[in-house]
N, C-alpha and C positions, 0 to 999 in steps of 0.2 A: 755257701759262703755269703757272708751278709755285705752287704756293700757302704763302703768304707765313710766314717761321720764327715760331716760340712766342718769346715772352719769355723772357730767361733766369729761372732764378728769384733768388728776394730770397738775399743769402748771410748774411741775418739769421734763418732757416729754424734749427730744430735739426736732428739728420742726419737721424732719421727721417723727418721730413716733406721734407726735402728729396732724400731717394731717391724719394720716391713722386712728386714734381713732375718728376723728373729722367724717370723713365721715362713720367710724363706729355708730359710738353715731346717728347719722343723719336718717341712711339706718335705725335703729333701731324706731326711731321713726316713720318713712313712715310705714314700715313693719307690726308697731300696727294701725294704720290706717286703713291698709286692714284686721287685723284679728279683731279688730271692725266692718266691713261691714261684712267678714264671720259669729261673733257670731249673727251678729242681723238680720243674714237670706240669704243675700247676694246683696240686690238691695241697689241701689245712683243711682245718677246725676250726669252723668260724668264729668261737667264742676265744678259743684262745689266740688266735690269727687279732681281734679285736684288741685285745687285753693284751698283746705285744706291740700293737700299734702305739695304746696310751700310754704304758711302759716306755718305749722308745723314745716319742715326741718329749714326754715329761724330761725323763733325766735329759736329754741335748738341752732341753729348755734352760731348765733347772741351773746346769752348769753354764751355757752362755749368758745366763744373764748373772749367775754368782762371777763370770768374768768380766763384762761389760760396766753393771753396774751393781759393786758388792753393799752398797750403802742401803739399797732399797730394798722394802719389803715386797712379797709377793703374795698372791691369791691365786692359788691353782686348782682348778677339780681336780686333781691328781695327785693333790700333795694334801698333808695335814695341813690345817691350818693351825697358822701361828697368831695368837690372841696381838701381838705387838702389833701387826698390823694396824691397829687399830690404833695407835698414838703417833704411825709415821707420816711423815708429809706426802713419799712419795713410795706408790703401790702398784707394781704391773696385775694385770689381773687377764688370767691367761686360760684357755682351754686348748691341751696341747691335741687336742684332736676329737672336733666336734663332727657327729655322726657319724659315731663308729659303725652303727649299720650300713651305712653307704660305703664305707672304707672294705669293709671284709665282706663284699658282694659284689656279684659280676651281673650283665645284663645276661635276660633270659637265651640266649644266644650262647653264652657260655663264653665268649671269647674276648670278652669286652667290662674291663672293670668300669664300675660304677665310678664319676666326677662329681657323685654332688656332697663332700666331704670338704671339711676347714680346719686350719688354723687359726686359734685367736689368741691375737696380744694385744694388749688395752695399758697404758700408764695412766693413773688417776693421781693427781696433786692435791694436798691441801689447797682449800678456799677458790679452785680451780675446774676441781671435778674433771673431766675424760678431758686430755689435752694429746694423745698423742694415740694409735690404733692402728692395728693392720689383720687383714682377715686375706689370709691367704688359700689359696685353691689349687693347689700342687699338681693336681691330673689334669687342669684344665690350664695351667703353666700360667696363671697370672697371680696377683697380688692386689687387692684394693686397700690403697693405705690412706690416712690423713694429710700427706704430706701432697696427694695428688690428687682429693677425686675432687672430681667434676661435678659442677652442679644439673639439679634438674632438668628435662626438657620440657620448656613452659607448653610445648605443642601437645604433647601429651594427654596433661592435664586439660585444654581443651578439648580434644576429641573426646573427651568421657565426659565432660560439663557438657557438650553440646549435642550429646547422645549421638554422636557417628561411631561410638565402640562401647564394650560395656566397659567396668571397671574391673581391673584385673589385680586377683589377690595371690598372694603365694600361701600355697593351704602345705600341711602335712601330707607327705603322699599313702600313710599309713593310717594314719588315726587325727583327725581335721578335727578340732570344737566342735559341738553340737549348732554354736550362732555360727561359724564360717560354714557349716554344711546348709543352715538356714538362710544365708547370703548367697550361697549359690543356685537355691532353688529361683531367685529372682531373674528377672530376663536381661536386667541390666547389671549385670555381677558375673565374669568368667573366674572360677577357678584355676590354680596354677602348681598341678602337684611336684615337689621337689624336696629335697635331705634338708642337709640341716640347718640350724639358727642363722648359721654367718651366711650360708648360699639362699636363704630366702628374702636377707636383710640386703646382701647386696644385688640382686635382684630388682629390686628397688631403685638401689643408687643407677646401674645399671641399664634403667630404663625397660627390663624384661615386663615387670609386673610396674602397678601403681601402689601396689601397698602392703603390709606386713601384719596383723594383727594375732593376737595370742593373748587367753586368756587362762591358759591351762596352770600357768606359775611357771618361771624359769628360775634360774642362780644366773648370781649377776656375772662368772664366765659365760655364759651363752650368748651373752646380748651387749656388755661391755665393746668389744672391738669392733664387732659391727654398729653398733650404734656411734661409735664415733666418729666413724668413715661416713656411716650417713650422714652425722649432723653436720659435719666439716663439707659434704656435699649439696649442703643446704635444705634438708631436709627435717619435716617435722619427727622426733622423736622422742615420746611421752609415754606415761603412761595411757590407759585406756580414759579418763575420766581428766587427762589433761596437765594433771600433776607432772612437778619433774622426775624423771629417773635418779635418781639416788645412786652411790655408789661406795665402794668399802665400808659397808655397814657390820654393826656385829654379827644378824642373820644377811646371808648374801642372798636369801630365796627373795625374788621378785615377782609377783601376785601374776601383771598382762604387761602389758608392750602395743604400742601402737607408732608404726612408722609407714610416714605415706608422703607424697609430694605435698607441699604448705596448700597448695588451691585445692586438693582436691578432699583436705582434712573435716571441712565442716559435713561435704557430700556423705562422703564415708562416716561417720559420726554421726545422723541422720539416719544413714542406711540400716545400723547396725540399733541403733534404737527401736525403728519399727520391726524388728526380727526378734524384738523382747530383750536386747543387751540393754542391763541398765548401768550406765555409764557411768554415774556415782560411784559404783561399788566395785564395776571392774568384772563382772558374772553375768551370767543369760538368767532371767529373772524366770 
């Protein structure tokens, strides 16, 4: 028996608080999913167990935000896209469940779902660009939204300027860039393997890691909600070569990403140069 949908939320909500409900409502949904497979013993199909995840998150999405806010266009990995996007002002741009491999896998233990799975909701405005985000983290029971995060710890960023730690990157725990496996060969560079886009971004906010970088291409759901909980947390969030992020484009593929605390940006940027990243272009040369 599946366990029964979230409320939608009130569409009397500002945007902020109601991205952070949206990826609440969502995470809730995923969450009964898996305590479905727990009541009925604990075996699935992990591709289709995945593919019920995105299934799920998308239609609750889908529909609370067709009741919240019916005016606005959306961006979903999970839905077609709709060309009008592209003439509206205002556009959620949502990935109802980033790292489906972490979602539909358990630690080696067997007994222990994997937490490093998200939710993302991003609102981008005309002439405004990301005004409102929340990346939620449903097995791990929080929420990093715009409406609240916190900025940097400037402490941080010195102990890695003044060589009392290395500089710590949040890398893929499966398949790392060829220049983030060259960043970690160095003595002052830890590695920090972890799921997906939004749990490596906020990682970051978070103070787990110092910084985020990717150059392999993302779509702008992967990087949208988190990147705007960073940047609202005062952090830098650019391209690899500095440029702004972009967003509701006609292609949403996005080349790299680079998100790191503001001091520690020129260090890293330097770092990733001498490992052959040529920064102009965004690629390991």
């Amino acid at each position: 028996m599946s366990e029964p949908s979230p409320t939608y939320p009130d569409p009397s909500l500002n945007d902020a608080a109601l991205a952070a409900a949206l990826a609440d409502g969502a995470g809730a949904v995923l969450l009964g999913l898996r305590a479905a497979v727990d009541a009925a013993g604990g075996g699935f199909e992990a591709r289709a167990f995945k593919d019920a995840g995105d299934a799920a998150s998308q239609e609750w999405l889908a529909a609370a935000l067709a009741h919240a806010r019916p005016g606005d266009a959306v961006l979903s990995e999970e839905a077609k896209d709709d060309a009008s996007r592209l003439s509206a002002d205002r556009v959620w741009i949502i990935d109802p469940l980033d790292g489906t491999r972490e979602f539909a896998e358990r630690h080696a233990d067997g007994d222990r779902w994997r937490d490093d799975f998200a939710v993302h909701v991003a609102l981008w405005q005309r002439g405004r660009g990301l005004t409102a985000g929340a990346v939620g983290l449903p097995a791990r029971g929080t929420t990093f939204a715009t409406a609240d995060a916190a900025g940097p710890a400037a402490e941080a960023a010195r102990e890695v300027l003044e060589g009392r730690r290395p500089l710590r990157i949040a890398a893929s725990r499966s398949r790392p860039p060829e220049f983030v496996t060259a960043l970690a060969a160095r003595d002052d560079v830890e590695l920090v393997p972890m799921g997906s886009a939004g749990v490596k971004v906020v990682s970051v906010v978070d103070g787990t890691v110092d910084a985020y970088v990717h150059g392999g291409g993302q779509y702008e759901w992967d990087s949208a909600a988190p990147v705007a909980v960073a940047a609202a947390a005062g952090l830098d969030c650019t391209r690899l070569d500095s440029s702004p992020l972009e967003y509701n484009r006609q292609d949403p593929w996005l080349p790299d990403l680079f998100v790191c605390h503001p001091a520690l940006a020129s260090h890293l940027r330097a770092a990733l140069t001498q490992v052959g990243v040529d920064i102009k272009e965004g690629a390991q040369s």
